[in-house]
C-alpha positions in Angstrom: 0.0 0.0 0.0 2.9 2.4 0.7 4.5 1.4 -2.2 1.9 2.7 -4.1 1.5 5.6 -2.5 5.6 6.6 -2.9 5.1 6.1 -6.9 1.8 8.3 -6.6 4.7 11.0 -5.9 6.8 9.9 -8.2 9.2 8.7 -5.7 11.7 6.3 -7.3 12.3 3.6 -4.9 15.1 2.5 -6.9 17.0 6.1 -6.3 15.6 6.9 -3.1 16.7 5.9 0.8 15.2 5.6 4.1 17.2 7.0 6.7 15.4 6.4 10.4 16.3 5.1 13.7 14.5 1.9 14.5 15.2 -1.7 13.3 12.1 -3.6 13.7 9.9 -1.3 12.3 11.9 1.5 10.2 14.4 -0.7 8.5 11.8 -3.5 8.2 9.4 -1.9 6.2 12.0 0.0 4.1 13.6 -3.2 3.1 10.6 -4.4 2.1 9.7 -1.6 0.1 13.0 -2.3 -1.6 13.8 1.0 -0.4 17.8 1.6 0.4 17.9 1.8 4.1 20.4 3.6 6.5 19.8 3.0 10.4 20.8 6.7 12.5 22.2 5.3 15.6 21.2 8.8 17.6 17.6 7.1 17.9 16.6 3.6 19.3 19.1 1.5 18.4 23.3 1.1 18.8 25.9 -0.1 17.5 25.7 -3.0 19.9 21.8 -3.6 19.1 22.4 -3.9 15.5 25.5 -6.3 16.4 23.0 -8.4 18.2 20.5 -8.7 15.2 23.3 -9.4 12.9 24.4 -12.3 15.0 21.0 -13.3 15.2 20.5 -13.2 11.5 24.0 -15.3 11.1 21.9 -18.1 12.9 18.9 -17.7 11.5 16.8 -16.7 14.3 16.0 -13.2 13.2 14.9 -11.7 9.7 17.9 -10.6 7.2 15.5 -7.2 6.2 15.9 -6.2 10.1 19.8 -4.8 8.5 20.0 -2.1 7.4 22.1 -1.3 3.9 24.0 1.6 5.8 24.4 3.2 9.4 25.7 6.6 10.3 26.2 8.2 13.5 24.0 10.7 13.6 21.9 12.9 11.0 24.7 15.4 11.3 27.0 12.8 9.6 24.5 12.7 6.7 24.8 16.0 6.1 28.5 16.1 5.9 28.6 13.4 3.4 26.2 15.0 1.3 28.2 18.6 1.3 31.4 16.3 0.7 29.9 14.6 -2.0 28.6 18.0 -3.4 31.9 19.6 -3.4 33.1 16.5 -5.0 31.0 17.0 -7.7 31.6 20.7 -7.9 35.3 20.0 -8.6 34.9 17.5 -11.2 32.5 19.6 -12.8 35.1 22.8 -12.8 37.8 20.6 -14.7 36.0 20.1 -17.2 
């Protein structure tokens, strides 16, 4: 139902990421939206929660979408990656 609501705003799930802070509900549905998902570790979970489901998925007892594709610290981080990326792009586009 989401999913067809996202391409009612011409969101491109194929270009677009979730970025939230819980693994069983957040990352869950956005992996199964085929959304690309990046867990904020400033919210619910840490680094040692998300160790814990990954051992878990290892052995099979919890579900592999619970992972998320990426992790970042905080949503500061995100923002510094995208003006690094920017000014990246900015440079390649000068030597042109």
């Amino acid at each position: 139902m989401i999913g067809k609501r996202l391409l009612s705003f011409e969101v491109h799930l194929t270009t677009s990421f979730l970025f939230k802070y819980r693994l069983e509900t957040d990352i869950l549905f956005g992996n199964r939206q085929s959304l690309t998902t990046l867990l904020v570790f400033s919210g619910a979970t840490s680094e040692k929660k998300l160790d814990t489901v990954k051992q878990a998925v290892e052995k099979n007892t919890a579900e592999r979408d619970l992972l998320p594709k990426f992790c970042i610290k905080d949503v500061n981080h995100l923002l510094q990656l995208i003006k690094s990326r920017d000014k990246t792009y900015s440079r390649l586009n000068s030597t042109e």
